[in-house]
C-alpha angles and dihedrals in degrees: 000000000000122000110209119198126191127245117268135160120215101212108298093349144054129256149200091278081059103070129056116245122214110186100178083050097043100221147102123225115210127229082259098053113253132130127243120249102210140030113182114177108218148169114245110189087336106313125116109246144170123224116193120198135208124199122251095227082066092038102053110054092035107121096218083054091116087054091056131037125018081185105143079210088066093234137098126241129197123204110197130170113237116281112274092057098044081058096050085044095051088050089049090057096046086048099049082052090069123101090214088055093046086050082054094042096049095082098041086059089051094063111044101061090070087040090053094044086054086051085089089047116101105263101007094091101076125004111262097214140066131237130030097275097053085037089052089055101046089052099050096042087044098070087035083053100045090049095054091049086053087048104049075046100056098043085046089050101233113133113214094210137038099254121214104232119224121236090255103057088048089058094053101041074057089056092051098048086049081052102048095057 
């Protein structure tokens, strides 16, 4: 089976989406349209991968070859997962792209930057208890939690974090230190 990829490019290069993968015949096909030399399954840090080389007689005269490769060897390697996961991978992707996944995922968003911000926080990095229902819990008192300790901040006037402060405001915090004097 082949698996075909379209034709994308990633800024100024060119990336994995880039390049058609053909696992039965064990083998990538560049932008340009040249086949890989080698395809050596490994192990990296203890997943199972796949790296694809190019030659670097291939590699070397192409004329997308600056979109390509950086490789001081001249040639461009691949690294793929096997098979069965490339493919999951590939259907993620296709599914992240749909406007009725990114509505489901708004809210989502939405909550993981102040999450995020409580990571640092002592006990919400991990949940300290075991089984759905503790965990639940956890899960549900820790924001509740997080949003008390930024309130008693803020009417105490202590901001938790160093704020950036808008143009704006520093023109105006400019206005009140001309009229103070």
């Amino acid at each position: 089976m082949t698996l075909v990829r379209k034709f994308r490019g990633a800024g100024a290069g060119f990336d994995r989406a880039a390049f058609t993968i053909d696992f039965d015949a064990r083998q990538a096909t560049c932008p340009q349209g040249r086949t890989s030399s080698s395809w050596n399954p490994v192990a990296q840090r203890g997943t199972d991968t796949i790296v694809i080389t190019f030659a670097k007689g291939t590699c070397r005269p192409c004329p997308a070859r600056a979109q390509c490769t950086t490789s001081a060897s001249g040639r461009r390697q691949l690294t793929v997962h096997p098979r069965d996961v490339h493919q999951a991978q590939l259907a993620a992707r296709a599914t992240q792209a749909t406007t009725d996944f990114q509505a489901r995922y708004a809210p989502r968003a939405g909550v993981e930057g102040p999450s995020a911000r409580a990571s640092p926080s002592p006990g919400c990095a991990a949940p300290r208890y075991h089984g759905l229902d503790k965990t639940r819990l956890e899960h549900t008192n820790a924001p509740v939690a997080l949003n008390l300790i930024r309130l008693g901040a803020w009417w105490n006037g202590h901001p938790l974090d160093r704020t950036r402060t808008s143009h704006l405001a520093r023109l105006e915090l400019g206005t009140d230190l001309m009229n103070a004097n």
